[in-house]
C-alpha positions as CSV (number, residue, x, y, z in Angstrom):
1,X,97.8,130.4,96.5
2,X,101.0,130.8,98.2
3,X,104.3,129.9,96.5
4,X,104.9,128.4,100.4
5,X,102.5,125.5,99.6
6,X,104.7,124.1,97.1
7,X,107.6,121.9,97.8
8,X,110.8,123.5,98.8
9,X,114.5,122.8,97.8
10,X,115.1,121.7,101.9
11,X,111.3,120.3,102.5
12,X,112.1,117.0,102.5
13,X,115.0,117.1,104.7
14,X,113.4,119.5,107.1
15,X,113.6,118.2,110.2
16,X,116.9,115.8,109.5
17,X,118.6,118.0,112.7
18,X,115.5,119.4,114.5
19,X,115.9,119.4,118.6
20,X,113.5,117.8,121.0
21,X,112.9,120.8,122.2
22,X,110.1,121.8,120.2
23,X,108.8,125.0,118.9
24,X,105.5,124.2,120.6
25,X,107.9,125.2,123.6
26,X,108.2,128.5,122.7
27,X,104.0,129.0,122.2
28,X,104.2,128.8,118.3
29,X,102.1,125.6,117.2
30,X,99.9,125.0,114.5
31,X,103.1,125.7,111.9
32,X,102.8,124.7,108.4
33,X,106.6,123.5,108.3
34,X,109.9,124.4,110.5
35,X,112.8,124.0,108.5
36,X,115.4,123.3,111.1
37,X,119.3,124.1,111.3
38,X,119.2,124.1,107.6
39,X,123.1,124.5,106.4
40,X,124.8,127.3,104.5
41,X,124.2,125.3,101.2
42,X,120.6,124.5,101.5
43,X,119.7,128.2,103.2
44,X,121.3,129.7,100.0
45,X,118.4,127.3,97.7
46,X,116.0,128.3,100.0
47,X,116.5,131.7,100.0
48,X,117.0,132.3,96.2
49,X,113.7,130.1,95.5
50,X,112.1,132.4,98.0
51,X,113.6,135.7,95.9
52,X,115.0,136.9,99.1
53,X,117.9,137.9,98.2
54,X,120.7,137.6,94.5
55,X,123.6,135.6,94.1
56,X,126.3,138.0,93.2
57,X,130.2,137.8,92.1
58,X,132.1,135.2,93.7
59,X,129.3,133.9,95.4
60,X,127.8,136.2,98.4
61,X,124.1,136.6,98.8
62,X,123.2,139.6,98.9
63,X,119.6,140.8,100.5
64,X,118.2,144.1,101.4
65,X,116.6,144.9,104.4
66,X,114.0,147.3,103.6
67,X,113.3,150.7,105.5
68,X,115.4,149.3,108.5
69,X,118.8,149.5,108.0
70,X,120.3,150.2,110.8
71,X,119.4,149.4,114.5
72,X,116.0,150.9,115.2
73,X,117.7,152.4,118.7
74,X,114.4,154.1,119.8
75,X,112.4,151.4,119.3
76,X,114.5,148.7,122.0
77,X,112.9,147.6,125.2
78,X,113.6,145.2,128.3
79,X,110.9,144.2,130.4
80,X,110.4,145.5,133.7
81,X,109.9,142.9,136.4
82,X,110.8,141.4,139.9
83,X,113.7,139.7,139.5
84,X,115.9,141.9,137.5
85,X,114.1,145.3,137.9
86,X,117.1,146.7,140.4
87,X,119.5,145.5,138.6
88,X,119.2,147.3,135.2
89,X,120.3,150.7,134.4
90,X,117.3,152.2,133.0
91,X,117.5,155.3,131.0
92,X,117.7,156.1,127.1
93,X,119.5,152.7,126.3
94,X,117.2,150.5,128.8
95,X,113.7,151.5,128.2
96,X,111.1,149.5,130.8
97,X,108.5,147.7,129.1
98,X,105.3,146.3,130.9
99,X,105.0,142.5,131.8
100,X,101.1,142.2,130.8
101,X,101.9,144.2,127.6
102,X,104.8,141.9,126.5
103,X,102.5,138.7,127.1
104,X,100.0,140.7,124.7
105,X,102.5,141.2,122.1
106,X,103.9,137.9,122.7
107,X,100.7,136.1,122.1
108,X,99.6,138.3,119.1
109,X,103.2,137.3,117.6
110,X,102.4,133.4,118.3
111,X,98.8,133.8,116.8
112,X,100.2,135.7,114.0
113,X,102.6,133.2,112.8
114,X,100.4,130.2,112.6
115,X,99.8,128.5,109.7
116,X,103.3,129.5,108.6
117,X,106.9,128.3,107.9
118,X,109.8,129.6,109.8
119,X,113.3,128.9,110.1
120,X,115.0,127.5,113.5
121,X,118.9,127.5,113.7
122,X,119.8,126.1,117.4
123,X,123.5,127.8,118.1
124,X,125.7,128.6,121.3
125,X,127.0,132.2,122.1
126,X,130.2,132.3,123.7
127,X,133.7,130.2,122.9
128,X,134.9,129.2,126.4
129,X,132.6,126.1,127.3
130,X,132.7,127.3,130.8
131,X,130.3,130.3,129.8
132,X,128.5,129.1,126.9
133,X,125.3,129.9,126.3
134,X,123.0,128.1,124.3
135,X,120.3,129.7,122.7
136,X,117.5,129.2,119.5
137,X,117.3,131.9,116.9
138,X,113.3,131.7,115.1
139,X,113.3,133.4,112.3
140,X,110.5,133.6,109.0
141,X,113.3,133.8,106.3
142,X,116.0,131.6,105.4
143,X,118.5,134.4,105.1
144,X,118.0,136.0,108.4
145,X,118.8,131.6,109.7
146,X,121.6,131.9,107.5
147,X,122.5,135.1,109.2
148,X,122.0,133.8,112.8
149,X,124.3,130.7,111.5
150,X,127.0,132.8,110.4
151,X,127.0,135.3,113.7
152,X,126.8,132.4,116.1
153,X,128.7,129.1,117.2
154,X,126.9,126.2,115.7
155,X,126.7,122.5,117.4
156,X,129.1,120.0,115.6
157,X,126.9,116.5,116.1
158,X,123.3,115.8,115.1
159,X,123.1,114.1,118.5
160,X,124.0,117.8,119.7
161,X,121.2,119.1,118.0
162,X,119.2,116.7,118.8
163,X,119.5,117.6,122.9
164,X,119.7,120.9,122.2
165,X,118.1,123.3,125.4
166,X,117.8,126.8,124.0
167,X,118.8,128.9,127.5
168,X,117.6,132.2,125.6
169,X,115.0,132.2,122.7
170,X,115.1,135.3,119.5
171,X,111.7,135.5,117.6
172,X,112.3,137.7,114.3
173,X,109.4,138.6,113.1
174,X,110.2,141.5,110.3
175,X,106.9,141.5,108.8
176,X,104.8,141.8,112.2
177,X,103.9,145.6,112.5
178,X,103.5,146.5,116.5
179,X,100.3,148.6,116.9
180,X,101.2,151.0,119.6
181,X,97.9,151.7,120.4
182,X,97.6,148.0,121.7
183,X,101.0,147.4,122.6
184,X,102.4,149.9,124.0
185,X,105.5,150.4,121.8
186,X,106.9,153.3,120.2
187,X,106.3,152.6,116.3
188,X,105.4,149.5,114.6
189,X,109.0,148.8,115.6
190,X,110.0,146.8,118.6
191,X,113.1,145.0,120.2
192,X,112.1,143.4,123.5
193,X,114.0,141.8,126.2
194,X,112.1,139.4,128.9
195,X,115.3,138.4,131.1
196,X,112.3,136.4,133.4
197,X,110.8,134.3,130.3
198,X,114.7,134.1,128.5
199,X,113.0,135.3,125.3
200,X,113.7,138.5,122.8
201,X,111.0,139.3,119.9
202,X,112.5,141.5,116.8
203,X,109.1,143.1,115.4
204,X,109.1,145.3,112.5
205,X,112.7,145.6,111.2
206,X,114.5,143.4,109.0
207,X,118.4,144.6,109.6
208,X,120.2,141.5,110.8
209,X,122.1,143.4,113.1
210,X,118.8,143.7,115.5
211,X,119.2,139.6,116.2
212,X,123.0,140.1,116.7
213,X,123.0,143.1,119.2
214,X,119.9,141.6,121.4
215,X,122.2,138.7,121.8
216,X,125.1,140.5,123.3
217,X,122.6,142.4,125.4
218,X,121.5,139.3,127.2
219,X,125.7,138.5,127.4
220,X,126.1,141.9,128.9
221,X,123.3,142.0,131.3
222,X,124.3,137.6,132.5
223,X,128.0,137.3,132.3
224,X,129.3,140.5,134.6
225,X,126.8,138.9,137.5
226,X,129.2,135.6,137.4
227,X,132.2,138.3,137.4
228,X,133.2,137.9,133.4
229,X,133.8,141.4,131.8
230,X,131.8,141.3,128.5
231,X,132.6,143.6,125.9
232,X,132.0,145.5,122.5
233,X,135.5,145.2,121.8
234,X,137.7,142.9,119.1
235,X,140.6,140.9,120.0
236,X,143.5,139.8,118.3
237,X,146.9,137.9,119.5
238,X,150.7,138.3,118.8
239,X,153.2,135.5,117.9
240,X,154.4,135.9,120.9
241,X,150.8,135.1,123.1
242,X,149.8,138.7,123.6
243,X,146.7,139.9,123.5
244,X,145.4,143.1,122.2
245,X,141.5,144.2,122.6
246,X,140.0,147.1,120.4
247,X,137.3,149.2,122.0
248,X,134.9,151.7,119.7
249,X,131.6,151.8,118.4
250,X,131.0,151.2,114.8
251,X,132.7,153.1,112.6
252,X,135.5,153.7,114.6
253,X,138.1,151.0,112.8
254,X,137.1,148.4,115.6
255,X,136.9,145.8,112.7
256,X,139.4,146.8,110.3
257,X,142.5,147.0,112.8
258,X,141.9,144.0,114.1
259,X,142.2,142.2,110.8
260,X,145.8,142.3,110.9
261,X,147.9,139.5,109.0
262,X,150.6,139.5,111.4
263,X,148.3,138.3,114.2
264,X,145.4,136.0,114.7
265,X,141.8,137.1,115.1
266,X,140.1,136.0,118.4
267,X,136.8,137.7,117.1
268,X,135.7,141.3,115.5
269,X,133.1,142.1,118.2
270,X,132.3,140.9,121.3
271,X,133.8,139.4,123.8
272,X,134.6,137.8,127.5
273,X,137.5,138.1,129.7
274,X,136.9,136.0,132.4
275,X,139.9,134.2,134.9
276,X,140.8,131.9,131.9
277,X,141.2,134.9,129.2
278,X,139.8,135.7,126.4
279,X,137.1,134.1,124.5
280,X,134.6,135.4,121.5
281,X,130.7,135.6,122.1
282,X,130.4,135.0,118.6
283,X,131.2,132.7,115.8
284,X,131.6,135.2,112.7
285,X,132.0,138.8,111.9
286,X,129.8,141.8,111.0
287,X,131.5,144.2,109.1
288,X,130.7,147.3,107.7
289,X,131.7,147.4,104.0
290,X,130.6,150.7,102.6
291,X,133.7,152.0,100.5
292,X,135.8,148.9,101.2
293,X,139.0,148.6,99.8
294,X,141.0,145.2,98.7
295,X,144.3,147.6,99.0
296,X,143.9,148.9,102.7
297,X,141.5,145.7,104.0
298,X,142.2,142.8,102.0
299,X,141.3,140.0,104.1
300,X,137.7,141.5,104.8
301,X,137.6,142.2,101.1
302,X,138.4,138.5,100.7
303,X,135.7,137.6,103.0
304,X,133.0,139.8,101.4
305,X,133.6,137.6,97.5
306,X,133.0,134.0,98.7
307,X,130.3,131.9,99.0
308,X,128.6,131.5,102.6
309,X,129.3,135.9,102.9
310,X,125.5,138.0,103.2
311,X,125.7,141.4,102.2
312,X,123.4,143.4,103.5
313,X,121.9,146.5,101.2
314,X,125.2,146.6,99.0
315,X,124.6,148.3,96.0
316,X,125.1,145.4,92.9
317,X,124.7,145.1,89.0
318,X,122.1,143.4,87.4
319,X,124.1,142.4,84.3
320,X,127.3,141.6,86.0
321,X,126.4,141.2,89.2
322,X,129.8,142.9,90.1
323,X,129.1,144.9,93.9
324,X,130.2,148.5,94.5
325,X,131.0,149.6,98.1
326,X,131.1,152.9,97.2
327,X,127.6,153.2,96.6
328,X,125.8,154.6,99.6
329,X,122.6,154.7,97.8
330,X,120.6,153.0,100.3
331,X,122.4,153.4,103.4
332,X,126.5,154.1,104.8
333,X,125.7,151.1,106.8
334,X,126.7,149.0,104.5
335,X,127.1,145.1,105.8
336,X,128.7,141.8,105.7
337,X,128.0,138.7,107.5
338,X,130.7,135.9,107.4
339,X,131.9,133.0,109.2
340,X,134.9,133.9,111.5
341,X,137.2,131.5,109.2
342,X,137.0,133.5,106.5
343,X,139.4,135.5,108.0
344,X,143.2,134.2,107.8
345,X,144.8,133.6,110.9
346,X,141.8,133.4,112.9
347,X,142.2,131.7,116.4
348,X,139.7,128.5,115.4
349,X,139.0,127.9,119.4
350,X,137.7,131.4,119.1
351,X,139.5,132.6,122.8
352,X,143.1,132.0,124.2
353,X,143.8,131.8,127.9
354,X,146.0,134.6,128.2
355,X,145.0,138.1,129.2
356,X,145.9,141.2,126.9
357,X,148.8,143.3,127.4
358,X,147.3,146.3,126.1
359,X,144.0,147.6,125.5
360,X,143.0,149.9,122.9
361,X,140.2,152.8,122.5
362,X,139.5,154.1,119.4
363,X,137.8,157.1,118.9
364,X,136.9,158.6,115.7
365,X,137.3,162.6,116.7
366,X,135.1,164.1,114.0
367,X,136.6,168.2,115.6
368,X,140.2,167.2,114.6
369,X,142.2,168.1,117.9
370,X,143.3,164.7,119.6
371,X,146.5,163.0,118.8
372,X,146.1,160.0,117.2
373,X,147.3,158.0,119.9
374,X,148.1,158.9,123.7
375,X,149.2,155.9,126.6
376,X,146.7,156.6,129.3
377,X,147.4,155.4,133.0
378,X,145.0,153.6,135.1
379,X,142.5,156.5,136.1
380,X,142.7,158.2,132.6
381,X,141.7,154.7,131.4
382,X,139.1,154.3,133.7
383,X,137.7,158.0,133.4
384,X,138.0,157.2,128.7
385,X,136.1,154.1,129.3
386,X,133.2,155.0,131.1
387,X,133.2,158.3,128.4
388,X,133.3,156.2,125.3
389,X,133.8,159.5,123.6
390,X,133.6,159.2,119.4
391,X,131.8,160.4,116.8
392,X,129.1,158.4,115.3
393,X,129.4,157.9,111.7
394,X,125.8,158.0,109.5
395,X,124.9,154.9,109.2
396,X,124.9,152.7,111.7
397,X,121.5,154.2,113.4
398,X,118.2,155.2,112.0
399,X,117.9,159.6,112.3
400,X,121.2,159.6,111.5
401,X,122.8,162.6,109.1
402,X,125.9,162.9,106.5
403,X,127.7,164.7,108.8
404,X,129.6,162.6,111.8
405,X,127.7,163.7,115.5
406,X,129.7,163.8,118.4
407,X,128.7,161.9,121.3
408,X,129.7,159.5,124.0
409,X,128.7,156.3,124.6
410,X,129.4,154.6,127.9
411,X,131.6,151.5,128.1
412,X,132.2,152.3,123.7
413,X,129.0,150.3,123.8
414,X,126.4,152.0,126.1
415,X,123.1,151.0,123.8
416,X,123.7,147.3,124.7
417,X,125.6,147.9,128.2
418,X,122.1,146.3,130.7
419,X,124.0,147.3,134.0
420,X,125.3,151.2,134.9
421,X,128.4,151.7,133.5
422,X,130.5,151.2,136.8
423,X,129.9,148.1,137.0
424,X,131.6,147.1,134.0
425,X,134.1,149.7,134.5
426,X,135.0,148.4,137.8
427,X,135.5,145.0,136.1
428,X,137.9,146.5,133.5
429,X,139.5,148.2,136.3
430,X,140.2,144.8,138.6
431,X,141.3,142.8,135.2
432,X,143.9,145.7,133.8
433,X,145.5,145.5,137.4
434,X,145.7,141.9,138.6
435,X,147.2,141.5,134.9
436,X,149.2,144.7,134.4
437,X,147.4,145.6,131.1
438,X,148.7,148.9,129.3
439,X,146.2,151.2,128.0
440,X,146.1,153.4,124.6
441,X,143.9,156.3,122.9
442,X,143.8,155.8,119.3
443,X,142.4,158.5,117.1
444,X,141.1,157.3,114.0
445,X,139.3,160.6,113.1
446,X,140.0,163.6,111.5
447,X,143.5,165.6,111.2
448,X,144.0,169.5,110.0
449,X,140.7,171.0,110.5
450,X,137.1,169.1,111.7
451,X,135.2,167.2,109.7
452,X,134.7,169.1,106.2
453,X,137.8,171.1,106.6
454,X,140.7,168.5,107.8
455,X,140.9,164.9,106.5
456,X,140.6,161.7,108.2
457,X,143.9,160.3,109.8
458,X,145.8,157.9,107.2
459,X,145.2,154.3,107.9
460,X,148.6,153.6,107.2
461,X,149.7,155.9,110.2
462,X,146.9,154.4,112.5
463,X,148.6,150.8,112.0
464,X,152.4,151.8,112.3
465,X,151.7,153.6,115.6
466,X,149.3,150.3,116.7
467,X,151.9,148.1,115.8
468,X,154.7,149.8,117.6
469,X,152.5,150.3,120.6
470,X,151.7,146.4,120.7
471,X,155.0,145.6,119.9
472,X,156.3,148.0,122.5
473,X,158.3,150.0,120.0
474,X,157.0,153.1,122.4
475,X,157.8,152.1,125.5
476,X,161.5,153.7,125.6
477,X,160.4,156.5,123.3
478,X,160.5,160.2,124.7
479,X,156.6,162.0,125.5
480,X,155.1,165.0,126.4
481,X,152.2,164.9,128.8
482,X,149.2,166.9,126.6
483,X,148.1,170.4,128.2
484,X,144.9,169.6,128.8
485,X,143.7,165.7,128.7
486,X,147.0,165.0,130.8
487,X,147.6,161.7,129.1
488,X,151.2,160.9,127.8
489,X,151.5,161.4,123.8
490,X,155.5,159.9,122.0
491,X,157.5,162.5,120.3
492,X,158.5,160.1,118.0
493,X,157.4,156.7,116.8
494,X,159.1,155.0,113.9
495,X,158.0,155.6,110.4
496,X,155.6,157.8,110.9
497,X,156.4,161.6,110.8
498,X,156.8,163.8,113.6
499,X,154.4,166.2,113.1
500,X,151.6,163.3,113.1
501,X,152.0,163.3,116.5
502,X,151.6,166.4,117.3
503,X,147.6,167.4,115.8
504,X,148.0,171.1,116.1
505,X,151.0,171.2,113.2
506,X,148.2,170.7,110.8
507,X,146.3,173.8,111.7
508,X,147.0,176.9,110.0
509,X,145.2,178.0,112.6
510,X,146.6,177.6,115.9
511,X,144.3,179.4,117.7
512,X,140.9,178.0,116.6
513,X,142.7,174.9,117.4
514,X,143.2,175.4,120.9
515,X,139.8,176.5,121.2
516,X,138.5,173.7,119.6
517,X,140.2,171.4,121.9
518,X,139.2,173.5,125.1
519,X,135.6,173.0,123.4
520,X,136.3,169.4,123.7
521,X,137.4,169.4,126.9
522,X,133.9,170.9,128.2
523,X,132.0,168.4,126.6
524,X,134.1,165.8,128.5
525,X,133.6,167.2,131.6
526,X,129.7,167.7,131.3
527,X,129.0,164.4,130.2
528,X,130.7,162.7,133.4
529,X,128.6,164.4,135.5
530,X,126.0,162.1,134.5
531,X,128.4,159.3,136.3
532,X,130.4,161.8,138.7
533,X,128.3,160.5,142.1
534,X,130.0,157.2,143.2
535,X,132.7,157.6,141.0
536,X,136.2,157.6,143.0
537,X,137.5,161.1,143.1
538,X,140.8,160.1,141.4
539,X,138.8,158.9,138.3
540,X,137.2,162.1,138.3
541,X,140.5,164.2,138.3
542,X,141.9,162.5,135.7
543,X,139.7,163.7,133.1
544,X,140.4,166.9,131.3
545,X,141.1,170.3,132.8
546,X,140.1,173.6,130.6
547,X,142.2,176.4,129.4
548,X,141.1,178.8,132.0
549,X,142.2,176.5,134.7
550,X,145.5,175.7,134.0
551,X,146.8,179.2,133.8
């Protein structure tokens, strides 16, 4: 007998805030019970008296996600039909998937699911009502609901809920195993996009991060077309009303350095700029936590010991129930979901209407050669954007090793990026003109040596040279153009030390040094030949030169 047949903690209030719009909508019928837009509180009983997941110091509930986690990149798809076929960039990132197959899988997902419960939270992606999407998240447990409730912006009436028109539709279904002899998919893995039927299926993987990313897929792919940037980038704001957005894929100190107590946090994430400004896709934050520290990231830290937070495969003791994000014993990839207010001195309209003043791209250089931060002008920016040069960190995709792998990543984001790269890069371009935005490289990698022989940069020095570059402590101070990425780097920056600036002082080296950054350089310039045709000439001179040319 199933433990589902017995009364629940939230049976009996089940459908207090269910929508009109019925799940019989969406082909799933014949349901034993929907338990819909259940709140933090009563997701929490639901979970625990499903042994989902462990309450654990402070008040987090903390799950585990099983063989996925990480995103399952391999394993995404979008399906290939009439109305948006010429419109996707198709490739590695965009893999086509067959109309008739998708209806198969579809309908073996609906027949599967009969006769059980599920969870429905009905949310909104997207801050600025103007762009607002709404959209239903289906999920079978209550802490994946919980976890859509925490990404996403939730309806504040039950009338609201009540009227509720899901414009986009997520089925997670972590325990349905894709047959790839049937279905066409890679592994018993899949994440599917229909952009004609407005619906995403998560088969096969459990990591909550699958549910967040397909939703700022479908952003990406819809918002551009009505001329709104959308990007994997966080946002903070001055006292003063300026804006600041971070750029860099996980890892990269996209979420850490946009916590900062002297400004307020628009969102950790993603995000729109639009004609109004700036406004959040999301309604929480997703941070990784693995060797967090309450000294160097105190308002995450903060976040991750209250009650509403999920943690996500964080290593925990039985007896005390005390967590330890050191322990990388089942993944780096260590996670967090929380509500956006958890973080002090958050914007609560989650956008502003103003437009940043500087942009920022981190990069995490894993071979140790770039200065940790360089002003780039309009072409540079341009030519760094559509690079999205870092190093991934292990973690944060399945096949991934100990040791960091250089790579770039178009837009800082190309796995979720729908459209080629230049069209979102010609969208940056227009915005950081009409508004006169200033932009910066940040380094956030290693110093001394690569990775295994240097050290990563200090945090401290990352934020003192942030802050001084948003507070436009460099603008007056003296540079020197670099050798061979052309891109202006200041002599001085106040308290930090000189020789910060200037990478190659840390090499005993100097030599290997200069070859290593020559190395670099190539690698630059072979990967933008991928987006070299179409590309304005004076976007492609602004990348880097090598040795042997300059002399």
């Amino acid at each position: 007998m199933k433990y589902l047949e017995f009364e629940t903690p939230a049976s009996k209030h089940s459908s207090a805030l269910a929508s009109e719009f019925k799940l019989s909508n969406h082909g799933l019928i014949n349901l034993d019970r929907v338990y819909w837009n259940l709140p933090t509180s009563a997701l929490y009983e639901e979970s625990i008296f499903r042994g989902e997941g462990h309450i654990v110091n402070g008040g987090p509930l903390l799950v585990y996600t099983g063989k996925w986690t990480a995103r399952a990149a391999n394993d995404k798809y979008i399906v290939k039909e009439p109305t948006t076929e010429d419109k996707i960039w198709w490739g590695v990132y965009n893999r086509p998937f067959a109309p008739d197959k998708f209806d198969v899988l579809l309908h073996r997902i609906q027949a599967y699911l009969e006769g059980e419960e599920l969870f429905v939270q009905d949310l909104y992606v997207g801050a600025d009502p103007n762009y607002r999407m709404p959209i239903r998240v289906i999920t079978e447990s209550a802490w994946q609901s919980l976890f859509a409730r925490n990404m996403f912006i939730t309806p504040k009436t039950q009338d609201e809920y009540k009227k509720h028109l899901p414009e986009f539709t997520v089925i997670a279904v972590p325990s349905f195993r894709c047959d790839p002899r049937v279905d066409g998919t890679r592994t018993e893995t899949a994440i599917i996009i229909n952009f004609a039927s407005r619906i995403a299926l998560v088969a096969g993987s459990s990591y909550g991060g699958e549910i967040k990313k397909s939703i700022f897929t479908i952003m990406n792919f819809l918002l551009p077309m009505k001329g709104v940037m959308a990007m994997h980038c966080s946002a903070n704001v001055g006292k003063s009303g300026d804006v600041a957005l971070f750029f860099g894929l996980s890892g990269t100190g996209k979420t850490t350095l946009s916590a900062d107590p002297n400004r307020r946090l628009i969102g950790d994430d993603e995000h729109g700029w639009s004609d109004d400004g700036i406004f959040n896709f999301e309604g929480g934050c997703y941070a990784k936590v693995i060797r967090l520290s309450a000294e160097h990231e105190p308002q995450i830290w903060a976040a991750t010991h209250r009650f509403g937070t999920i943690l996500e495969n964080v290593v925990y003791d039985d007896v005390t129930r005390n967590v330890d994000f050191d322990d990388d014993h089942f993944t780096e990839n260590t996670r967090a979901s929380y509500p956006l207010e958890f973080i002090p001195n958050v914007v609560e309209e989650k956008m502003v209407r103003a437009h940043p003043k500087n942009v920022i791209f981190l990069t995490c250089d894993a071979s140790g050669v770039l200065p940790p931060i360089a002003r780039l002008n309009l072409n540079q920016a341009m030519y760094h954007f559509i690079s999205g040069y870092t190093s991934k960190i292990a973690g944060t995709e399945i096949g991934l090793g100990i040791e960091p792998e250089i790579t770039f990543s178009a837009c800082f984001g190309a796995p979720f990026m729908v459209h080629h790269p230049f069209f979102y890069a010609n969208l940056l371009k227009q915005r950081m003109e009409k508004y006169g935005t200033k932009c910066w490289l940040v380094n956030t990698g290693w110093v001394g040596g690569k990775f295994g022989v240097g050290k990563r940069i200090s945090i401290r020095h990352t934020r003192t040279l942030l802050n001084a570059a948003l507070n436009g402590l460099l603008d007056d101070v003296p540079y020197r153009t670099d050798k061979i990425f052309g891109f202006e780097v200041p002599l001085i920056c106040p308290d930090v030390p000189d020789e910060v600036l200037d990478p190659s002082s840390s090499w005993g080296n100097k030599d290997e040094y200069w070859q290593r950054y020559d190395s670099l350089a190539a690698r630059y310039i072979e990967n933008f030949k991928l987006f070299a045709e179409g590309c304005p000439q004076e976007v492609i001179n602004a990348g880097p030169k090598r040795i042997k040319d300059l002399t």
